[in-house]
MARGU-694888 format. One record per residue: residue in three letters; x, y, z of N, C-alpha, C in turn. Coordinates in steps of 0.1 Angstrom, whole numbers, plus 5000, padded with zeros to 4 digits. Each point is the difference from the previous one (the first is absolute). Example, Ala and Ser with C-alpha at 12.3 -4.5 7.8 and 13.67 -1.06 7.14 Angstrom:
% MARGU-694888
Ala513249435078499150125000500950125000
Ser499650114993500950115000499250115008
END
This chain:
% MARGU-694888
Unk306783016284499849914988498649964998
Unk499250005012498849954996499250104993
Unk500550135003499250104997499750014983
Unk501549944995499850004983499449894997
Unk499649925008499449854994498550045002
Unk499450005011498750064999500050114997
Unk500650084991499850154994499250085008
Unk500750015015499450155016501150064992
Unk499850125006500350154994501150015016
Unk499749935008500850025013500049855010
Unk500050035016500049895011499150045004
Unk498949905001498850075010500549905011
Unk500549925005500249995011501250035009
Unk500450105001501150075009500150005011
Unk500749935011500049985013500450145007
Unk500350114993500050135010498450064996
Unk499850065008498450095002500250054992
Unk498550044987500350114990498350044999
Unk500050105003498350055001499850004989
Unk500350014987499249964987499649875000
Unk500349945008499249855002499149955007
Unk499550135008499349975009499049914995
Unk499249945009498449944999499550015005
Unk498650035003499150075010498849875007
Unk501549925004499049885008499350035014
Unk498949975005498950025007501150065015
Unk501049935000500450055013500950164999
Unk500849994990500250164994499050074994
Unk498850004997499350094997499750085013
Unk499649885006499250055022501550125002
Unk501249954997501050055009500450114991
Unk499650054985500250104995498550115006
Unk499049955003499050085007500250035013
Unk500549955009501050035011500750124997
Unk501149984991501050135001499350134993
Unk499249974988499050144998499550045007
Unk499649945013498550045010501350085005
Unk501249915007500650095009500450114991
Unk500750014988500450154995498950115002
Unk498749924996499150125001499950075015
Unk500749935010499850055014501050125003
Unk501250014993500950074999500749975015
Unk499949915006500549975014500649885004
Unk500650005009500349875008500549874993
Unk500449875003500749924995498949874995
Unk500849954989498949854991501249945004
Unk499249865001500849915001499849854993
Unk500449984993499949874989501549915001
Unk499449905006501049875000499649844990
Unk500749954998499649854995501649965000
Unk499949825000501749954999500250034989
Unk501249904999501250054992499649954986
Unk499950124989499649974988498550024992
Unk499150075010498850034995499550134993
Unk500950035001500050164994500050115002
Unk500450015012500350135007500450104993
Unk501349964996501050144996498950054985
Unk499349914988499349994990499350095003
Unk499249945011498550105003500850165000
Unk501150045005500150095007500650114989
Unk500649894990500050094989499450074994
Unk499049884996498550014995499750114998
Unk499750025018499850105008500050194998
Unk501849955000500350144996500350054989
Unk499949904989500250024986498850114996
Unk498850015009499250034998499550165005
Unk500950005013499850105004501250134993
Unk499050145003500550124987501050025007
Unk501550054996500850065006499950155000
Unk498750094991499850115009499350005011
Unk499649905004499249995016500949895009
Unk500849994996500849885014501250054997
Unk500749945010501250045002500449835010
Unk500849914993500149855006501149975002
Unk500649965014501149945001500049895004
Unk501049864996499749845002501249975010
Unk499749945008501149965011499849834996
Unk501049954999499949835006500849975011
Unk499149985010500650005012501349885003
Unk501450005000500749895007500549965009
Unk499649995010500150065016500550105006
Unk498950114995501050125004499950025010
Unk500850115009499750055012499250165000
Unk499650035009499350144996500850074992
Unk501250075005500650094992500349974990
Unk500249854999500349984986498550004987
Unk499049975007498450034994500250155000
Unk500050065008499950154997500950054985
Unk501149995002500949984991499949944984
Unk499249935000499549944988498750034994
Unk498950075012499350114994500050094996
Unk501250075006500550144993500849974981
Unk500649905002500449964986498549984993
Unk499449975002498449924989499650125000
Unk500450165005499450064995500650114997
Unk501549954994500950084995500850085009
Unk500449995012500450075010501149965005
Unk501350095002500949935005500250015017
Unk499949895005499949975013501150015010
Unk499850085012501450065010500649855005
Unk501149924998500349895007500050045014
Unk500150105006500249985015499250105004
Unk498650054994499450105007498949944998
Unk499049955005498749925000499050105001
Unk500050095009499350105001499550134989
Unk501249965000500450134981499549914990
Unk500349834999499549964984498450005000
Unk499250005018498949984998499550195002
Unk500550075002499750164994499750014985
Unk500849954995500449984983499249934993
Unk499149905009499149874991498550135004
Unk499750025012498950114999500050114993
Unk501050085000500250144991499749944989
Unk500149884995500149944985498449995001
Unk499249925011499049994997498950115000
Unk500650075005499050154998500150044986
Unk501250034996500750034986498349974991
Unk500449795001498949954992498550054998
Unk499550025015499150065007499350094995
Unk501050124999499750144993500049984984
Unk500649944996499849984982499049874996
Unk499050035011499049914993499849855000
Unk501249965004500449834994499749935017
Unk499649874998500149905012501749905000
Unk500349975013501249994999499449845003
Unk500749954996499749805003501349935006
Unk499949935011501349945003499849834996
Unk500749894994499649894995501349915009
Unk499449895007501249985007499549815000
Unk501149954991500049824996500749945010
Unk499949905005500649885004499950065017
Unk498550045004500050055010500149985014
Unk500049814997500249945010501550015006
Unk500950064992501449995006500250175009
Unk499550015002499650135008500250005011
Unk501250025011499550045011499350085010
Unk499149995016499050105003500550125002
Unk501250024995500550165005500350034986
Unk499649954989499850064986499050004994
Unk499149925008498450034999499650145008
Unk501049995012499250115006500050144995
Unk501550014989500650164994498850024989
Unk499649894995498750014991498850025004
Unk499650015010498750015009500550155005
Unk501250015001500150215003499750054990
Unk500449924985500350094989498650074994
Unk498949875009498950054996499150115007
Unk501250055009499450105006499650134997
Unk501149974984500350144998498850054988
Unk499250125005499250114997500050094997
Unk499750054991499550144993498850075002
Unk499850095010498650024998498749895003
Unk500449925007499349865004499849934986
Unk501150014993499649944991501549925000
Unk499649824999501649945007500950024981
Unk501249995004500750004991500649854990
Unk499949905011500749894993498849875000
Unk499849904992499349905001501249894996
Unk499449855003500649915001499849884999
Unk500749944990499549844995501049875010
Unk499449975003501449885004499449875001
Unk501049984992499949834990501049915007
Unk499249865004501349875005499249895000
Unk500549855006499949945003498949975014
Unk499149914997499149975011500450025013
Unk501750005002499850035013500150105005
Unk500350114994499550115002499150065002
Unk498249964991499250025010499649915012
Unk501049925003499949955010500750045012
Unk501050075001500250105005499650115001
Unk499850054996499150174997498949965012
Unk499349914996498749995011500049945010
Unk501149985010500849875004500950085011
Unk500350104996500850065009499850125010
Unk499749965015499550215000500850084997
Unk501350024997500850125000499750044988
Unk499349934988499650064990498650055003
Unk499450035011498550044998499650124993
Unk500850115003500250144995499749984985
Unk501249924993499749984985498949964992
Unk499449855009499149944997498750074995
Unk499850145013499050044997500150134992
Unk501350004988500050044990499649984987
Unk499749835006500049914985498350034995
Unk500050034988498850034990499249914997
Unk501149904996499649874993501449924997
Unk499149875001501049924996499549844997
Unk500749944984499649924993501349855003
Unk499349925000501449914994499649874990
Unk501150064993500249874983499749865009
Unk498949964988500249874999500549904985
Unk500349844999500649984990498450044988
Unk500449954990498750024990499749885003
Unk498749964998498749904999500549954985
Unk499449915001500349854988499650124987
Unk498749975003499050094988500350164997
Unk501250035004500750114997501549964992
Unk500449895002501449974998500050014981
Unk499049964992500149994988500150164994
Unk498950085005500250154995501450015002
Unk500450025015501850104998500849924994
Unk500349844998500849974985499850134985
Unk498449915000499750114987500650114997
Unk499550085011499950135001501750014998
Unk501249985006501350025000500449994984
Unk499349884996500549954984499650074993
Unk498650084999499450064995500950134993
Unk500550075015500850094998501449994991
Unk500449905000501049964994500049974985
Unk498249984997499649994986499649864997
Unk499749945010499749874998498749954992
Unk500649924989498549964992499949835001
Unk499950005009499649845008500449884998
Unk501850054994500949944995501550055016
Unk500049875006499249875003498549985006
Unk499349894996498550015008500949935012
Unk498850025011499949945015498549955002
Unk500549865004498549915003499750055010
Unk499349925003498850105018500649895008
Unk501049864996500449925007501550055005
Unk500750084992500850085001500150155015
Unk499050014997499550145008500049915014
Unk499249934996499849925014501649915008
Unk500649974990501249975004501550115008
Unk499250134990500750085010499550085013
Unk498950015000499450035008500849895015
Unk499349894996500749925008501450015008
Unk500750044994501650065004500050105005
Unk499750104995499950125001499150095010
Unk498849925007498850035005500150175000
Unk499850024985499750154996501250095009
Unk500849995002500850105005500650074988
Unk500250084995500250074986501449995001
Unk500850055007501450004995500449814996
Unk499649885011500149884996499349984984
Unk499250034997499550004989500550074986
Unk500550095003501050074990501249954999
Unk500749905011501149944995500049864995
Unk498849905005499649884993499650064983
Unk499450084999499150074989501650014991
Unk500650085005501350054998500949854990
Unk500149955007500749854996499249894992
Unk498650025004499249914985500350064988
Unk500250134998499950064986501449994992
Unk500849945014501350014994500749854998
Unk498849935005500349825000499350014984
Unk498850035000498850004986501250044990
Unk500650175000500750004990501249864997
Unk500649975010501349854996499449924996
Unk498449915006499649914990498850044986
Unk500450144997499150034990498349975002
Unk499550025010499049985005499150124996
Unk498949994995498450075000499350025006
Unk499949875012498749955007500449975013
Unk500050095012500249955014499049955000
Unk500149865009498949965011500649985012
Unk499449895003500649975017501149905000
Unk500449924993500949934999501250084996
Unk499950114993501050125002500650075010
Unk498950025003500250085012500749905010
Unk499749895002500449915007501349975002
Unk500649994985501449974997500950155006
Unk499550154996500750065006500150045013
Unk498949955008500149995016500849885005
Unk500549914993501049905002501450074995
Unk500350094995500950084994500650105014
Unk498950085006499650095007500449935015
Unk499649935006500549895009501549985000
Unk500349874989501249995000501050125006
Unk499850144991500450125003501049985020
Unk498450005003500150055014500149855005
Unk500249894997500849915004501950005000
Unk500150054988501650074996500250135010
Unk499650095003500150075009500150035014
Unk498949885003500449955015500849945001
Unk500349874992501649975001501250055008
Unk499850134983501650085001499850085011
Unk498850025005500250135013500249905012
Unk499849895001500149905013501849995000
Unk500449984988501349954995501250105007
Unk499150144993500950125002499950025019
Unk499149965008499850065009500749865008
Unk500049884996501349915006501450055000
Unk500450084984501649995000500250105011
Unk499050115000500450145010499549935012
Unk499649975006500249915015501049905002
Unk500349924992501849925001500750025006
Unk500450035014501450005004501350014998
Unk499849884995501449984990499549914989
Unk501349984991500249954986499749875000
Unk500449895015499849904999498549894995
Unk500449894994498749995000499149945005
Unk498649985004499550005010498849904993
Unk499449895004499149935000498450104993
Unk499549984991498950054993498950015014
Unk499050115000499049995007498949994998
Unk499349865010498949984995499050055002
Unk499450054987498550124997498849915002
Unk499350074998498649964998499949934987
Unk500850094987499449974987501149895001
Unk500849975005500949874998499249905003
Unk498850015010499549885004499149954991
Unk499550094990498749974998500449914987
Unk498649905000500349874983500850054994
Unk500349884989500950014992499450064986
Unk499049925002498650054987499950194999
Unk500450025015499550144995501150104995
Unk501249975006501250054999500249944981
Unk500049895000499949994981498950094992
Unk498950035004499150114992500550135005
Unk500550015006500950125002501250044992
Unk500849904998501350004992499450034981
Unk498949864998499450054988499050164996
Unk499850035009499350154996501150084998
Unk501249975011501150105000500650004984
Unk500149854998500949984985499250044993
Unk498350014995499150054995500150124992
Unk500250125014500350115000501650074991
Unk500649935005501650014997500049944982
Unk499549984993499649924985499050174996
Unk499349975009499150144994500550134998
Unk501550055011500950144998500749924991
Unk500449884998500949934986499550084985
Unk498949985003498950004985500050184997
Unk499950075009499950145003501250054997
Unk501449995005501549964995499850014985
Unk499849864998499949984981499250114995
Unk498950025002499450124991500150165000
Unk500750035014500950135001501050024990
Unk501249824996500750014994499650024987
Unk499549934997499249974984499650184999
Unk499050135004500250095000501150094996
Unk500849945010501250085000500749994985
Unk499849854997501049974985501149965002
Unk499849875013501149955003499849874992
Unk500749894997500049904991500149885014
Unk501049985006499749925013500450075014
Unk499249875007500350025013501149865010
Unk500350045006500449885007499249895004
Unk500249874999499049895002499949965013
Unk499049985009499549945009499049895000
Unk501449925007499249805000498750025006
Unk499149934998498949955008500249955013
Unk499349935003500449915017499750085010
Unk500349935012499450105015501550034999
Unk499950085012501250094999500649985016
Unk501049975004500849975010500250135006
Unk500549995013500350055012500950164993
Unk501149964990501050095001499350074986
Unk499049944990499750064990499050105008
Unk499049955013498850085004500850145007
Unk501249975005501050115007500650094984
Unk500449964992500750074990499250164994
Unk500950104997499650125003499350054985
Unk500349824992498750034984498950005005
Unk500249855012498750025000499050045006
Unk500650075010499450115008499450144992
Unk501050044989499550124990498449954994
Unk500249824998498749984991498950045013
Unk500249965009499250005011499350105003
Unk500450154995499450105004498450044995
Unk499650055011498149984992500250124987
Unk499049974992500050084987499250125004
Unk500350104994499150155002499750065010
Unk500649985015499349985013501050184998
Unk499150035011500550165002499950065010
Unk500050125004499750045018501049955007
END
């Protein structure tokens, strides 16, 4: 809906990875010069980590959006704790290959004949392997054979592998990986973006979407997200995500920071409603029995009363705001009314009831 109100041609902020979005902030530019250096080596394994939401999978598209498919030949694994055979197995799929379930021997005959195949017709073969921390060392290790394999001293397979910091913290951490280690070419790791970067990749996303500076954003604004967000892009694309769709409900022009402010009180509440229901849900599945049992006392039960009331108000805040969102879906649709909801705080059995749990759900969230 917001997209017709500020007249974007699309969502520039999408919570799944989309390499047309990239942005070429200081820490992905270094870690796109990393993986070119390594391609140009035609060898051995890159390794690029950052936490959760910096742009990994983005970069990596980027990446290969770029490279020719008459010179590569690319298969993507996302690792989810596999075991070797089962990595083996999932490399022979990324590169079109159907894999022996009970011949390990034979599926890794099949992944070399394949890479000679590539070999001889000219092309480099690339293995891409995400979420590499969930890897165990006897699936690192079938990867460290695969790189054995040679043509003419010329090796057949190279190798990206993408995770979580603790991975290279492992990788350099472990002796049983030494062998590997001193395969590694290079290796970068994401950081979030810097303040003085955060205003370009808004831009730049809106941009794409056609944006003619309808809504403006103050620099008090920027700074307000920033603040939340401390440049992590994926957090930023879903705050970003939700101002444009608070701006469209109150017909807004002009974020600043008191915008922004109100939908990080939006954004909270959220995951105040969430912890809740998951604390809730993980009492009834522990229950013994049906009988009832004296409430237990939390932490958040102990704390003031002052704060648990700014709590209930952001919650009811929020719940008025998918109200208003409600109304103008309907109004769209060409409905004439809706059912009325009183004002007031909302009691125990209205905050349990399964309307109002539907209102509860975060808006546009994805992944």
């Amino acid at each position: 809906m917001f997209e017709e109100f500020y007249k974007l041609s699309g969502r520039p902020f999408q919570l799944t990875p989309d390499p047309r979005f990239y942005f070429d902030a200081r820490t992905h530019h270094k870690a796109m010069a990393y993986l070119t250096y390594g391609l140009s080596q035609e060898e051995g394994f890159i390794i690029i980590t950052g936490e959760i939401g910096t742009g990994k999978t983005t970069l990596l598209g980027h990446l290969l959006e770029q490279l020719d498919p008459e010179e590569f030949v690319v298969a993507q694994v996302v690792s989810t704790q596999l075991n070797a055979d089962e990595m083996l197995a999932a490399i022979a799929r990324g590169f079109g290959l159907e894999p022996r379930s009970d011949d390990k021997a034979g599926t890794l005959r099949e992944i070399e004949s394949f890479l000679r195949e590539v070999r001889r017709s000219g092309k480099r073969a690339l293995l891409v392997v995400d979420e590499a921390q969930n890897l165990p060392l006897a699936a690192l290790e079938e990867l460290r054979m695969l790189s054995n394999f040679q043509d003419q001293g010329a090796p057949l397979l190279q190798c990206f592998l993408v995770g979580q910091p603790e991975f290279r913290a492992r990788l350099f951490q472990t002796p049983a990986l030494e062998q590997l280690r001193q395969r590694v070419i290079a290796t970068h790791h994401l950081e979030p973006m810097a303040r003085e970067e955060l205003q370009g990749y808004i831009e730049h996303r809106l941009r794409l979407v056609d944006w003619k500076g309808d809504p403006e954003f103050t620099e008090d604004a920027y700074d307000a997200i920033y603040d939340y967000t401390q440049g992590v892009p994926r957090r930023v694309n879903l705050l970003c995500l939700r101002i444009l769709l608070f701006g469209a409900l109150e017909e807004l022009h002009r974020i600043d920071g008191e915008v922004v402010q109100a939908v990080i009180e939006d954004l909270e509440a959220d995951n105040i409603y969430q912890a809740k229901e998951g604390a809730r849900r993980l009492e009834l599945e522990e229950e013994p029995s049906m009988e009832a049992v004296p409430p237990r006392q939390t932490l958040e039960e102990s704390q003031n009363l002052a704060e648990l009331e700014r709590r209930l108000t952001v919650l009811e805040h929020y719940i008025r705001r998918h109200e208003a969102l409600i109304a103008h879906i309907a109004k769209a649709a060409g409905l004439r009314e809706l059912p009325k909801v009183e004002d007031g705080p909302l009691d125990e059995a209205d905050a349990d009831s399964p309307a109002t749990e539907a209102q509860e759900q975060p808006v546009g969230s994805q992944e």
